[in-house]
Residue, then its C-alpha position, 0 to 999 in steps of 0.5 A: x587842260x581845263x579843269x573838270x571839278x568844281x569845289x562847293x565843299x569849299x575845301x581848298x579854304x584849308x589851305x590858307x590857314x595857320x599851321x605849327x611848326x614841327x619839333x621834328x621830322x615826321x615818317x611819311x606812309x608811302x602808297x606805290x614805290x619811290x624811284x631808289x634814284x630820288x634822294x635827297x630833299x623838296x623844299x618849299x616856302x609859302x605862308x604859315x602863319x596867317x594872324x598874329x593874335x588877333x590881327x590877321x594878315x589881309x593878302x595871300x603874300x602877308x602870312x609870316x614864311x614857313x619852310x618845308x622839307x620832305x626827306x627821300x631816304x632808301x625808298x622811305x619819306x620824311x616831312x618836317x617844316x618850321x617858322x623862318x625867324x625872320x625879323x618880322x616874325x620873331x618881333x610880331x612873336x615877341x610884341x604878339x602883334x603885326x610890327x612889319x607892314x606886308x604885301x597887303x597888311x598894315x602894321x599900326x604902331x604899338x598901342x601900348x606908346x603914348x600918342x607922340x611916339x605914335x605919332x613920330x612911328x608914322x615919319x620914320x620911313x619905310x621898314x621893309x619886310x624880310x618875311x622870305x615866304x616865297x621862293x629859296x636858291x642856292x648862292x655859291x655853297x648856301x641856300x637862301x630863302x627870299x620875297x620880294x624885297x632887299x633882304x635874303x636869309x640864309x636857311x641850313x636846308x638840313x634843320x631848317x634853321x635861320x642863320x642869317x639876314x642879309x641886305x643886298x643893297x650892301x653890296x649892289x645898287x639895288x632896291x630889291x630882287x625878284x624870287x626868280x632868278x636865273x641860274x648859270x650852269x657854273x652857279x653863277x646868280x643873275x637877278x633884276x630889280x629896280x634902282x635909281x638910274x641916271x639923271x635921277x631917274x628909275x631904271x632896273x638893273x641886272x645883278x649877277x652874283x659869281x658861283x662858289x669861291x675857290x677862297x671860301x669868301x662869300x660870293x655875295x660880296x662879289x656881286x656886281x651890276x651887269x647891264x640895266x634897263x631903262x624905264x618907261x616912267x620916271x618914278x613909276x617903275x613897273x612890278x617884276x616878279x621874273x625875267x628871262x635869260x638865254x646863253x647871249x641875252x637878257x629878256x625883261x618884260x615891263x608891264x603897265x602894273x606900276x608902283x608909285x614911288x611918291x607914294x610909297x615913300x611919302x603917303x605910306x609914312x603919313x596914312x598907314x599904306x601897304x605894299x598894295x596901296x602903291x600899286x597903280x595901272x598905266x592904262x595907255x603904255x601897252x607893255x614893253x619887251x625890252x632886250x640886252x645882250x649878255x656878252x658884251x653886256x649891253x642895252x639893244x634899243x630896239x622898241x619892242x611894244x605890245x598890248x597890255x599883260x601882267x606877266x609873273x613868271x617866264x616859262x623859257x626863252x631861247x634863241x633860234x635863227x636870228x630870234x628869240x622865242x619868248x615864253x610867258x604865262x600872262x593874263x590879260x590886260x592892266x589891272x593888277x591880278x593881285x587885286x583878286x589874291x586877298x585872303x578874304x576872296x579867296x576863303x570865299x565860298x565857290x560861287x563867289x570865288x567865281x564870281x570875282x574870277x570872272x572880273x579879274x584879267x583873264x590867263x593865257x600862255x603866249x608865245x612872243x618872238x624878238x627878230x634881231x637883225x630889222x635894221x633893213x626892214x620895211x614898215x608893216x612887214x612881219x619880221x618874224x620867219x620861223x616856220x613853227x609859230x604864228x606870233x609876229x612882229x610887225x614895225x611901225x611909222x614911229x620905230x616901235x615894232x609891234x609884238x603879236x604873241x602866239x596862244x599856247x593854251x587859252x581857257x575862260x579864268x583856267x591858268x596854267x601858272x607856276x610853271x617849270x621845265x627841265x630847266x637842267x638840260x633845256x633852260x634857255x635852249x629850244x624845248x617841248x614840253x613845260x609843266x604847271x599848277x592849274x589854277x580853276x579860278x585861282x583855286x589850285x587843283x590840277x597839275x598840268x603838263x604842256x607841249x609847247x609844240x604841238x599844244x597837246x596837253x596832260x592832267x592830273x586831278x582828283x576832287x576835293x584835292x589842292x596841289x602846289x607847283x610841280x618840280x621836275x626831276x629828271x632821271x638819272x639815265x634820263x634820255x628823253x626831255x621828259x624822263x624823269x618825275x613831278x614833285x607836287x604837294x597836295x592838301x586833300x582836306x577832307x582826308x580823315x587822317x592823313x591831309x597832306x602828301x607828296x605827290x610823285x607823277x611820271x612826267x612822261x604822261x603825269x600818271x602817279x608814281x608814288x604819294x608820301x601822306x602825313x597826318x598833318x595839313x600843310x598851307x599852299x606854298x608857292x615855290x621851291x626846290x629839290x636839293x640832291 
């Protein structure tokens, strides 16, 4: 699953630069033949916007969110995307300059103010960016696109226009919820992020937002706190990007990459800090699994502990005789991976992108397993005895039960990330097979597909070619866990007239189905969905 190209044109630099919105949908050249089952539309979010004037954004998740769309009707292909006119977009058009602070870029105040109004713009506090460049899902009957933080935005998925901004600290107790949540078979929404919890203390809450009302009334407003977390650290809550869910529990994975509240509410006002500025590894915590049972919804104290990872994105997690089986994509060790993600490493030429990847964390997918009955056990035992895996866990002198995972795929700086399953019929439940976009030094360039059983492995590539994370759609009259295709878009820059396209892939062995080609390039996008 390794990559086998190398990339000394330096292409894959096209994808992190500045594109225009279309005033409409363009047609697509289609090269083989679209399933007559696939209708509907793939959206995408991810940055389109990489300067604004002459200021540049520095991080790969600064550039202002644009959302993309491509159309399957009766075997023929549309593509459109335009600007969502976020907040921080519609004021850095209108002063024609960054006003917003992002990930990894500083918004200095207006030049054109006298120096006390510049002066008293840096004791303001913190305003937080609505730049929704990374994921969108469906709440009740709408679709919202999201970042990091407290706000979502309502999008209309049918002309990509902004309707509505919306801050979820009006309705929960919540500082802001990750791009990834977990959703119910009756839609209902489940999401974490990081609150004030009790005796003045961080901890993270699981929020959960009900599935469309029979009343019509937004099921926003009916979200509720469902169980919190505690943290490892008083005023250092850990980053997170996801968390896992099965039928009965929660799964939340605290890594020692932190974020210094203290600093990012007091420095950040008086120096000019960013979002990265705040970040900060605890070198010595290991990492924490911590788990909660659904129903009734409650901690579980049990101290699961391990080495130290960075974990962005939960594959899948299931229950099996008496344990639960964690998937993740992790990489190595404390250090924040987003320290390698800023724009200027990555529109490197290749062999200093390499060189700076041979530095970072290194990527592994591992397999971790949570025993739930160790009241009896005895200490230094491995509790885990599913036949199937190597991963154990083992308990302490101090109560703490050390996690050992089991490699599922391991290749020196050659990451499967950006992972998806059939989430429809297998999300939280035993499964086999889990797809990913294979990053070759955080350069994309691969789609890979993964049995987590068996570890055999699967690759689609083509040279000078850049695809996005795959979304599995499965077939109508699907039978098997794989029936069904891969959604991928893919930027080849060297293309003389038609750069980007759809790519359609058989899941089964991810040979090619299909492409939809536009004479347009398309900027990397990060995560997205298809809607029926």
């Amino acid at each position: 699953m390794v990559s086998r190209v190398e990339h000394p044109a330096g292409g894959y630099k096209k994808i992190f630069e500045t594109c225009e919105e279309l005033a409409e949908p363009i047609p697509a050249q289609v090269t083989g033949r679209i399933p007559s089952w696939l209708k509907g539309s793939l959206l995408r979010l991810g940055p389109g916007l990489f300067e604004v004037g002459s200021e540049p954004f520095y991080h790969l998740f600064d550039g202002q969110a644009l959302m993309h769309k491509f159309d399957f009707k009766n075997g023929q292909v549309t593509y459109y995307r335009k600007f969502i006119k976020t907040d921080a977009y519609v004021r850095a058009m209108t002063e024609k300059r960054i006003v917003i602070t992002e990930f990894g870029t500083f918004a200095y105040p207006d030049p054109c103010k006298n120096i006390f109004s510049r002066f008293f713009s840096y004791f303001k506090g913190v305003e937080v960016t609505d730049n929704c460049l990374v994921n969108v899902y469906p709440i009740g009957e709408d679709f919202y696109a999201c970042t990091e933080t407290n706000y979502i935005t309502k999008v209309n998925t049918e002309t990509l226009e902004t309707l509505k901004k919306v801050d979820l600290c009006n309705y929960v107790s919540i500082n802001g919820v990750t791009a990834h949540p977990q959703i119910d078979a009756d839609g209902t929404v489940y999401n974490i992020g990081n609150c004030m919890g009790k005796g003045a203390s961080l901890a993270y809450n699981i929020i959960s937002i009900p599935p469309a009302q029979k009343d019509k009334s937004d099921p926003i407003e009916k979200s509720k706190v469902v169980v919190q977390f505690p943290s490892s650290e008083r005023f250092k809550p850990s980053y997170v990007h996801s968390f896992g869910m099965t039928p009965n529990y929660f799964v939340f994975v605290e890594t020692p990459v932190k974020i210094n509240l203290l600093k990012f509410l007091g420095a950040w006002s008086i120096r000019g800090s960013n979002y990265m500025d705040c970040f900060e590894s605890n070198e010595t915590m290991g990492t924490w699994f911590h788990l909660a049972s659904r129903n009734p919804a409650g901690y579980i104290d049990y101290k699961f502990r391990g080495s130290a990872i960075n974990v962005f994105h939960h594959i899948n997690c299931y229950e099996d005789q008496g344990f639960v089986v964690v998937d993740l994509c992790t990489w190595k060790g404390f250090e924040f991976v987003y320290n390698y993600l800023y724009l200027a490493n990555l529109r490197e030429n290749w062999e200093e992108v390499k060189k700076a990847a041979m530095m970072a964390p290194q990527p592994e997918v591992r397999r971790y397993v949570f025993p739930l009955d160790i009241e009896k056990e005895e200490q230094g035992k491995n509790l885990i005895s599913l036949p199937y895996t190597t991963a154990t866990a083992v308990m302490r002198y101090d109560g703490t039960i050390w996690l050992e995972p089991e490699v599922l795929f391991s290749g020196p700086r050659q990451a499967f990330e950006f992972p998806q399953i059939n989430y429809k019929r297998f999300g939280g439940k035993n499964y086999s097979y889990a797809y990913g976009l294979g990053l070759n030094h955080f350069i994309p360039d691969r789609i890979c597909k993964l049995n987590v059983r068996t570890k055999e492995t699967w690759v689609w590539q083509e040279p000078d070619s850049y695809p996005s994370e795959p979304l599995f759609v499965q077939s109508p009259d699907g039978v098997d866990e794989d029936d069904g295709v891969l959604l991928t878009i893919v930027v080849n820059p060297g293309a003389a007239q038609r750069p980007g396209y759809l790519l359609i892939l058989n899941a089964k062995d991810l040979t090619e189905i299909a492409r939809a080609e536009v004479e347009v390039m398309i900027p990397v996008t990060f995560h997205g969905m298809y809607k029926p």
